[in-house]
N, C-alpha and C positions, 0 to 999 in steps of 0.2 A: 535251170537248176533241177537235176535230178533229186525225185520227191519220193517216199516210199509210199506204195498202194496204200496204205492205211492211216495218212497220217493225219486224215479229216477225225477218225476218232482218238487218234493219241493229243491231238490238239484239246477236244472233248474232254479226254481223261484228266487230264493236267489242267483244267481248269476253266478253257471258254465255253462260250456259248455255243452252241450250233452255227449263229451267223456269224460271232466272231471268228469260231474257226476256220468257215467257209471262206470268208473275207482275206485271213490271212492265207487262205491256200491256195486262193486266186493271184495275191500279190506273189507269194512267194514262185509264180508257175512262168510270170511276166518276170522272172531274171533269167535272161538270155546267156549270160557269162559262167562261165566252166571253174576261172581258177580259182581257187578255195579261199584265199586273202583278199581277191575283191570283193567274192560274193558277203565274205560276212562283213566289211569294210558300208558295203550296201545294204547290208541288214539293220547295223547301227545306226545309220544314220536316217534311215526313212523308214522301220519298220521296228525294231526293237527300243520301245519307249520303258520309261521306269514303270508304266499303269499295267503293262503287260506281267501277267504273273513268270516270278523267275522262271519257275519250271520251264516255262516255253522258252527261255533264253538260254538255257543248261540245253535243249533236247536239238534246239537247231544248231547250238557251237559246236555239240558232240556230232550232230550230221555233218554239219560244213566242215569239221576237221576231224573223219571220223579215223581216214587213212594217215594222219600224222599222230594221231593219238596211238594207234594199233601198235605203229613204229617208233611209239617212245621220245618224236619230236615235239621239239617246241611251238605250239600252236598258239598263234596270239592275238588275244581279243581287243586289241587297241594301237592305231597308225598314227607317226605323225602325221599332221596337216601342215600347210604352210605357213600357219604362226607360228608352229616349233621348225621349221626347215628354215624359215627365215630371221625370224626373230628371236631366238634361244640366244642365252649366252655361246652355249655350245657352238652354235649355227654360223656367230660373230667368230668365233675364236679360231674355229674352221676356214673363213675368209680370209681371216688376218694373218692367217699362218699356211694358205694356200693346203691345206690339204683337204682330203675327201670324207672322211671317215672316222668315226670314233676309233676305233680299230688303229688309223694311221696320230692320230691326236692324243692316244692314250700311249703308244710308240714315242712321240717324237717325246712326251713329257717325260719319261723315265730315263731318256736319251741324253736331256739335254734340263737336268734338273734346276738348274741355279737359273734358266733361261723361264724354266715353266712358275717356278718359287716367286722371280720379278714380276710376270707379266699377272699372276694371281695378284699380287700385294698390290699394283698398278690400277687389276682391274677392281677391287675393293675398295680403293681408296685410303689402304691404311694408311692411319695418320702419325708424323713422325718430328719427336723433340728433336730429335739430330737421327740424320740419314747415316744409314749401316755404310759403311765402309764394303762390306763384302758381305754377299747374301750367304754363302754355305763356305765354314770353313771345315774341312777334314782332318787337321793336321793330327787331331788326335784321335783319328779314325772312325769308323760310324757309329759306332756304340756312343763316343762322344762330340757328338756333331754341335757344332758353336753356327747357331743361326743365328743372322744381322748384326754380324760383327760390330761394338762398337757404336753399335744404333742406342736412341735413346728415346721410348716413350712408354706409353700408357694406354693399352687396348680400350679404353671406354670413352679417349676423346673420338674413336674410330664409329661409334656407336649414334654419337652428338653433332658431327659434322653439317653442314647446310640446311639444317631442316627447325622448323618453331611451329607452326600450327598444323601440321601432317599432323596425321591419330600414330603414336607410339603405342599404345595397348587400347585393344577393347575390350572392356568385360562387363560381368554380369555376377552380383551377388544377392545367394538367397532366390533366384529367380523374377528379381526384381527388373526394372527397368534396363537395359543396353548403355553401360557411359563410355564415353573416348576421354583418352589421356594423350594430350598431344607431346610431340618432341619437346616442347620447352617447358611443359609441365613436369611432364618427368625429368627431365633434365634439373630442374627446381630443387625438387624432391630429392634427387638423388644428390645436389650440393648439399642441401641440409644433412642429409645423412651422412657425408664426406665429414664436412663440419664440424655436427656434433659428435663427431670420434675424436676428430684434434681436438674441441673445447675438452674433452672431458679424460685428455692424456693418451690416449693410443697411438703410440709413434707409426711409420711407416714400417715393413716390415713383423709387425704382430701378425696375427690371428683371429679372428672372429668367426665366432662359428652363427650358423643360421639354421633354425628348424622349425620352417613354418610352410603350411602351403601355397602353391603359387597366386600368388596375388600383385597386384599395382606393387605394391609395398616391399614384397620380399623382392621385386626386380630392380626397383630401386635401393634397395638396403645391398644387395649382389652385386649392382653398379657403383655404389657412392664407397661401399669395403675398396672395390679395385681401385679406383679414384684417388684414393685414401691414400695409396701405396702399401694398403696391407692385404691380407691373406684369408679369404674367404674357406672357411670351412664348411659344407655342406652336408647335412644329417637329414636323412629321409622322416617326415611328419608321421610315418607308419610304423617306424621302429621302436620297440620295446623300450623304457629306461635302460634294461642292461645293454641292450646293444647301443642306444646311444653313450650310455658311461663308457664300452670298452672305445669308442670314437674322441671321445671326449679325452680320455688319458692319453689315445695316442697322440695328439697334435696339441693338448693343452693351451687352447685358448683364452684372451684375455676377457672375450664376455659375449654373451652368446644373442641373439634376437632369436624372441620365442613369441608365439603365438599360444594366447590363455587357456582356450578350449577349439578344437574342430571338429565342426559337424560334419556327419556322413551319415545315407542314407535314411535321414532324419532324425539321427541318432547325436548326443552330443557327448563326444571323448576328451577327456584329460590330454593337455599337452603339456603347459606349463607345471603341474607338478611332478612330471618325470622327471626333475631334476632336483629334486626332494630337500627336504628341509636344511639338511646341513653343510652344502655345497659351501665352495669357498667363490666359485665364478659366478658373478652375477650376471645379473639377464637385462636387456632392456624391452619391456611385456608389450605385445601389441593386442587389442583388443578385437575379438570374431566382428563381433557387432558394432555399438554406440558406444558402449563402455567394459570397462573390464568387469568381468564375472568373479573373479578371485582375488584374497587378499596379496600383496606381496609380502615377500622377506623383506628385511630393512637393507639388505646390499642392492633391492633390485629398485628399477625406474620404470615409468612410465612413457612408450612411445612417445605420447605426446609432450611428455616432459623432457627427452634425450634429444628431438629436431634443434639445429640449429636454427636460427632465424636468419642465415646467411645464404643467398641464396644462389650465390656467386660460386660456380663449379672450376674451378683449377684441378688440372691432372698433374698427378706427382711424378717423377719421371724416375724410369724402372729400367735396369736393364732386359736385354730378351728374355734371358733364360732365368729371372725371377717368378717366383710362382707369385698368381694370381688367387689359385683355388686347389683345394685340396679335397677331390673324389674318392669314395672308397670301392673296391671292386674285391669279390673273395675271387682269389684264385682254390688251388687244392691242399689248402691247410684252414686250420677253423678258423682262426682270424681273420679279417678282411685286410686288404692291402690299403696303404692310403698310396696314392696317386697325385704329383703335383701337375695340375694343369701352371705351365707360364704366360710370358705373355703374347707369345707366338702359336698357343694352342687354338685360342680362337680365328687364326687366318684357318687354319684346317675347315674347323666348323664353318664360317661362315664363307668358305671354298666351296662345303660341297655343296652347302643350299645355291649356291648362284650358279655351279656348273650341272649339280646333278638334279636338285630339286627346281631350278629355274625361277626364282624369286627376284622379284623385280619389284622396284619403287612404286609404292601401295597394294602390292599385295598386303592381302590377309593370313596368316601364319598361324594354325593351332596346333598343338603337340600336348593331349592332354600326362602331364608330367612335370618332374619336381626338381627342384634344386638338386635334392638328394642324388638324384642320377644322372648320369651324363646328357641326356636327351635335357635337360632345365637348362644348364649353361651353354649345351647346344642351341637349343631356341632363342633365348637373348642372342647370341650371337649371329646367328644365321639372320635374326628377323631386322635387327637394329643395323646391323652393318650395311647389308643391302637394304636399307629405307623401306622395311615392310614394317607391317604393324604385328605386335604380338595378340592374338587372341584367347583372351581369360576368362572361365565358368568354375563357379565352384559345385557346379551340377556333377554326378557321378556320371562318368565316362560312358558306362554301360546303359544309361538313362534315354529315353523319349524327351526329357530336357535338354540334355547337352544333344544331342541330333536339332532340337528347333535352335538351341544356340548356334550352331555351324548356319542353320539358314538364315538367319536375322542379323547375324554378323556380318554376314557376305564372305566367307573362310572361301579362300581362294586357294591355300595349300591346308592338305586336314591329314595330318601325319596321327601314327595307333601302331599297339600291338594286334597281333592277330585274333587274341583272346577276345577282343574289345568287336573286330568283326563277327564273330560268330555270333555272341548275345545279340545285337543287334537285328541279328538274319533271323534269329529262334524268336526273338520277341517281336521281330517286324518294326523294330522302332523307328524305320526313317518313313514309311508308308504318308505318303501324302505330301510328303516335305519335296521343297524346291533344293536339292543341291547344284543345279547348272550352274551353279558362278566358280562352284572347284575348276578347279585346272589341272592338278593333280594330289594325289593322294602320295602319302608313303609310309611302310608298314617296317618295323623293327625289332626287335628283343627276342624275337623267337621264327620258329619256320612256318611257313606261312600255309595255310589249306589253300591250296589252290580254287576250289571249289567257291569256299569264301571269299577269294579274292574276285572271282569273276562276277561275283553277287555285287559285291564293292563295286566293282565300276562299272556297272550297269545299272545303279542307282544314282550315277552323277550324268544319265548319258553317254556313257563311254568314256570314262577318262583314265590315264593311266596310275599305275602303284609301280611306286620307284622302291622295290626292294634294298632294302637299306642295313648293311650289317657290318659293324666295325667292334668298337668296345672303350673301354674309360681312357686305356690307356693308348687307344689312339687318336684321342680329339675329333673322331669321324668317323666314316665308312672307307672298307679297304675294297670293298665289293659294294655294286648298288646297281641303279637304272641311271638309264636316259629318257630323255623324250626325245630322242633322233634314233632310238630304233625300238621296234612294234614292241609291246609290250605282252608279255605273257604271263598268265597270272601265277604267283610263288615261283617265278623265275628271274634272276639276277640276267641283268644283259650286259654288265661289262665291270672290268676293274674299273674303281677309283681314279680318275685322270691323276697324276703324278703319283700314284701307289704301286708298287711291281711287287709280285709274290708269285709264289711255285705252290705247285701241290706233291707233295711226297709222299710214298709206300714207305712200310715200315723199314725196308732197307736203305731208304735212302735217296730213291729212283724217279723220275717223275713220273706221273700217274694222271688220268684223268679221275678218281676219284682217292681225296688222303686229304691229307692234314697242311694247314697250310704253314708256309713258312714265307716271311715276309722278308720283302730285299732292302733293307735302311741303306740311304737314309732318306725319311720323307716326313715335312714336317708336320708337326702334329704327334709325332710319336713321344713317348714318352723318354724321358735320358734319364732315370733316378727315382726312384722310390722312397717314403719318409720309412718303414717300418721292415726293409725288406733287401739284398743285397738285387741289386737291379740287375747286373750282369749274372748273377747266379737263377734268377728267373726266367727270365729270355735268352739269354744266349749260351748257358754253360753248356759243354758235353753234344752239339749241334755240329756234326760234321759240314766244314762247307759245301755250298754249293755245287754246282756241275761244271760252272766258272770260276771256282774255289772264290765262289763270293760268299760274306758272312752273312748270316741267315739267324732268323729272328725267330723263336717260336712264339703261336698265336694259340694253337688250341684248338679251333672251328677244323670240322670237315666238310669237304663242300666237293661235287660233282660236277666236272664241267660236259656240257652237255655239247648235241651240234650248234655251226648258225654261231657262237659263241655264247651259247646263253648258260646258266649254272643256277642247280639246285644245292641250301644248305641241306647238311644230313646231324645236322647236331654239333654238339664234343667232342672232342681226341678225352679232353683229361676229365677230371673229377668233377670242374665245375658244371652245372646246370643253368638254365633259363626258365625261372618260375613266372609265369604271370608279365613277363620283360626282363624280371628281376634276375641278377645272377648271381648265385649262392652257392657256397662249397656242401659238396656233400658230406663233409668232415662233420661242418656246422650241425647242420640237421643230426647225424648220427652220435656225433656226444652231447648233446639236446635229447635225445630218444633212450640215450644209452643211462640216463638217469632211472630210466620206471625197473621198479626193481624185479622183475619177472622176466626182464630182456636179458640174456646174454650177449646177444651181440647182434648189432643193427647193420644196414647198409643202405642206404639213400640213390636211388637212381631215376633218370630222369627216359622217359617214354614217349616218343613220339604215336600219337594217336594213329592206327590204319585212314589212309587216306590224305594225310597229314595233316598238320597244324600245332599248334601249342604244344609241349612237352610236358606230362602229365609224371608227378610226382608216384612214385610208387617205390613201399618201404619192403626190405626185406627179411625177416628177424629170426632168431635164435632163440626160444625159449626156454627157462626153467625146466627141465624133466619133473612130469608130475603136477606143473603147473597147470589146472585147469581154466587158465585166461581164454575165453574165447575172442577172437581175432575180430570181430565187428566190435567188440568191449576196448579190445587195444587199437584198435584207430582211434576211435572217440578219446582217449586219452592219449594218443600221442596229438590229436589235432588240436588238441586244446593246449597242448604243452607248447604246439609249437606256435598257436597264436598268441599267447600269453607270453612266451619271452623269446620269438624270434621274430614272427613275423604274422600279422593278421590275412596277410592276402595269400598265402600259401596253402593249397589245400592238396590232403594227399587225396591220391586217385584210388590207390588200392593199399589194401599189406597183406604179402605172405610169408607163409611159414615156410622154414627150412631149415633140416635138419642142419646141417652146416655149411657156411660160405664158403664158394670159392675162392683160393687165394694160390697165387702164382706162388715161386720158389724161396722168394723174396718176401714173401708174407704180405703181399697188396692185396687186398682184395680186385676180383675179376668181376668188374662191371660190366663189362660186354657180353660174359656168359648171363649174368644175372639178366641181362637184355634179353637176350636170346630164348631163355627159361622163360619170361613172364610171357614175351611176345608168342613162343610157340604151345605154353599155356592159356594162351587167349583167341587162340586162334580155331 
């Protein structure tokens, strides 16, 4: 290995000792081997340990890969081995199907959809009151694709199947002791809660909404709703009363499970009175602690007084394309979309965890995340169906707590946003912790720092991050990772096995960097909207494809790189990714556009130099004459917006501006406004 003359004091400078330096620049002189993927292949594994200060693990990647870096290639800090070459679902599916290659496996799926639809459903084990008749019908074209014709079941017997003293959840409350919930425990639990909706009149087909955080309880209340034959409504434990009220009118639920008060950061928040005195929906209250903190109304019950005592779980039986759950996602209008997940959306999710995150019977499964958003009913699904356990902390994500949780649980997949890496790297929170028992990691909601990524998997040993990006309304990732090819950090290594999409320039054309447009039909996709004309969203005014195929839009822009690998670059539209979260920029700016010294706002979303998280930055129109100074109107637009949109949103910057930009059409021009802040910042 060519060494540079000086790198006994760059070793120094970044942090070791004289003899530790010495030591490693004896070892690093004994690799005899030239090509850049073995040598750091060899680095990982006999020489770059977690005790080694990063810096030395950043200064030798960028040596070992200095000339793929210069050229703008994919350089990657993580190989499969022969447990992912052998053992992967992937690796299985590749055998069974005689081909080579992800490349050739993501081919034959899109090829041969109804073929790849069965053998997923096969390899899951979904479970079925009466077998479909026919996996994909077309007849009424893709936009209205009828999957499992004729079929009749119930996604949460698919959850319950073979298993009674396996751990179904592990968690940890208050920082107290580590307990398991096995399959038949929760299973238990989750009849009682089926149960006590029939004792107490809720037919199949209602609504139940849920806003509580993730706990034993709220997976069980998730699973005994679908169970039930009704319709799980989903409300983030972070949103405001008014945002949960405009949720609440849309889908009109017959009764909500709420959680009394939740604690965060030591701090104890109102939950159960957001929904204020004079509601007409009652709640059934579940208590943080031992007992409940707060009075009730007289419409509402107690947890422990709503359980049934029947403990005997019967699945009701649903057709496929009944909705299960009802997601809210903002597109680019201030209200949020509601989204019905059915009962075919869970094969998606718990598709990609077995192909693309590679979860298997007793893994460990964390995703610090909430019913509220897609990633909550992703995780039940993905963990329960493949016989992995869910792992649960009500520790703050960003915490030296939830890091000892991941070790003591033994979290064998530890899925996050990116935002969630960085803290931990600035605060050092995993230092000293054993993560070797991860297998793999995988990062979502937002674009990833590469940087921080590489920090990620050098504190597990080297293990990979399955970039993972899809959205509500496709029950999964349409882009992600493998573990059958090297991994590189904040880079996608392949489609979605049975997802096909194009990337297009504004004319139309394919591109290696644009907008994506997806090729339906694949399931998991969304066919119908409660609040919203579905065809007028996705598909209206979308010239066909190059194969006059119909084409779907999504939103994401994304860059495909060599090698196959692909970087995201953000948004096409208006929406953003705050903190994972995705929110319309409409929202935030008639929220902003209340302070009465704005004339007129604009909300735009900023990828940091370097990349990573998406950094909120407002841009505004003042009063003439208004002496508002601009660090005075942050502080009051941030409060405006924690107070009634959202507590985890923080803006990054606001500037002033004479007047926005706006096309012919009177849109405002977020891309120049990008361009403006970025080339003011620079």
């Amino acid at each position: 290995m060519d060494l540079p003359v000086d790198i006994l004091n760059v070793f120094i400078e970044l942090g070791l000792t004289s003899a530790e330096a010495q030591s490693l620049v004896n070892t690093l002189k004994n690799i005899s081997i030239k090509e850049d993927t073995e040598i750091w292949q060899q680095l990982t594994i006999q020489v770059l340990t977690p005790e080694i200060p990063f810096s030395i693990h950043r200064y030798l990647y960028q040596l070992v890969f200095q000339k793929r870096i210069e050229q703008g290639l994919p350089a990657p800090a993580w190989f499969p081995g022969d447990s992912e070459l052998s053992h992967s679902h992937l690796a299985l599916w590749l055998r069974d199907l005689d081909l080579c290659s992800m490349e050739e496996l993501h081919e034959w799926s899109i090829q041969n959809r109804e073929a790849f639809t069965r053998k997923l459903i096969e390899s899951l084990r979904i479970q079925f009151i009466q077998q479909p008749d026919q996996i994909i019908n077309l007849c009424a074209g893709v936009e209205n694709v009828d999957w499992l014709t004729e079929a009749k079941l119930n996604i949460v017997e698919s959850c319950f199947r073979d298993k009674s003293e396996q751990a179904a959840i592990i968690f940890q409350k208050q920082n107290r002791e580590i307990q398991h919930l096995s399959y038949q425990e929760l299973k238990n639990l989750t009849a009682r809660v089926a149960n006590g909706l029939k004792e107490v009149g809720v037919h199949p087909g209602k609504r139940v909404a849920v806003m509580m955080p993730m706990t034993p309880e709220s997976v069980a209340i998730f699973l005994g709703i679908i169970a039930a034959g009704c319709v799980v409504v989903t409300i983030a434990d972070s949103f405001s009363a008014e945002e949960m009220e405009v949720r609440l009118k849309m889908t009109e639920p017959c009764l909500i499970f709420i959680q009394d008060v939740i604690s965060r950061n030591g701090k104890q928040l109102p939950l159960y009175s957001k929904l204020g005195l004079n509601r007409k929906l009652s709640a059934v209250v579940l208590p943080e602690g031992e007992s409940l903190q707060i009075s009730l109304r007289s419409i509402d019950r107690q947890w422990i007084n709503f359980l049934s005592n029947n403990t005997e779980l019967s699945y009701v039986a649903r057709n496929p394309n009944d909705d299960t759950t009802i997601l809210f996602s903002s597109g680019t209008t201030g209200s949020p979309k509601g989204i019905p997940w059915d009962q075919t959306t869970p094969i998606k999710s718990a598709g990609d965890g077995f192909l693309h995150h590679d979860i298997h019977t007793g893994d460990v499964v964390c995703w610090p995340t909430n019913l509220g958003w897609m990633m909550g009913p992703w995780l039940v699904y993905a963990s329960l169906i493949n016989d992995a356990a869910i792992a649960l902390t009500d520790a703050v994500p960003t915490s030296r707590e939830f890091c000892e949780f991941v070790q003591n649980a033994n979290v064998t997949m530890l899925g996050l946003v990116p935002s969630i890496v960085s803290v931990w790297r600035n605060q050092d929170c995993v230092s000293g912790l054993d993560w070797s028992q991860i297998k793999v990691f995988s990062s979502t909601g937002e674009c990833s720092n590469p940087d921080d990524m590489l920090w990620l998997m050098s504190r597990a040993g080297y293990r990979p991050v399955i970039e993972y990006c899809g959205g509500t309304e496709t029950g999964g990732g349409y882009i992600t990772g493998t573990v059958l090819k090297p991994g590189v950090p904040g880079f996608f290594s392949c489609p979605a096995v049975g997802f096909s999409w194009l990337l297009l320039d504004e004319s139309g054309n394919k591109t290696t960097n644009g907008e994506v447009f997806f090729e339906p039909p694949v399931i998991g996709l969304s066919t119908r909207l409660i609040n919203r004309n579905h065809h007028e969203v996705y598909f209206a005014d979308i010239t066909p494809g190059p194969e006059q195929q119909v084409l779907r839009r999504h939103g994401d822009q994304i860059e495909a790189l060599p090698c196959g690998y692909y970087r995201a670059q953000g948004r096409i539209d208006d929406a953003m990714n705050l903190g994972g979260i995705k929110v319309s920029s409409v929202q935030i700016e008639e929220l902003l556009s209340q302070i009465k010294e704005v004339v007129e706002v604009a909300a735009i979303a900023v990828p940091p130099k370097g990349g990573g998280p998406s950094q909120l930055v407002i841009f505004v129109v003042i009063n003439a004459g208004t002496e508002l100074v601009v660090d005075q109107l942050l502080k009051e637009m941030q409060q405006l917006i924690r107070m009634q949109l959202n507590p985890l949103f923080k803006i990054h910057a606001v500037r002033e501006i004479a007047q926005l930009p706006r096309t012919a059409s009177n849109k405002v021009m977020r891309r120049k406004l990008r361009d403006l802040y970025q080339g003011a910042d620079t």
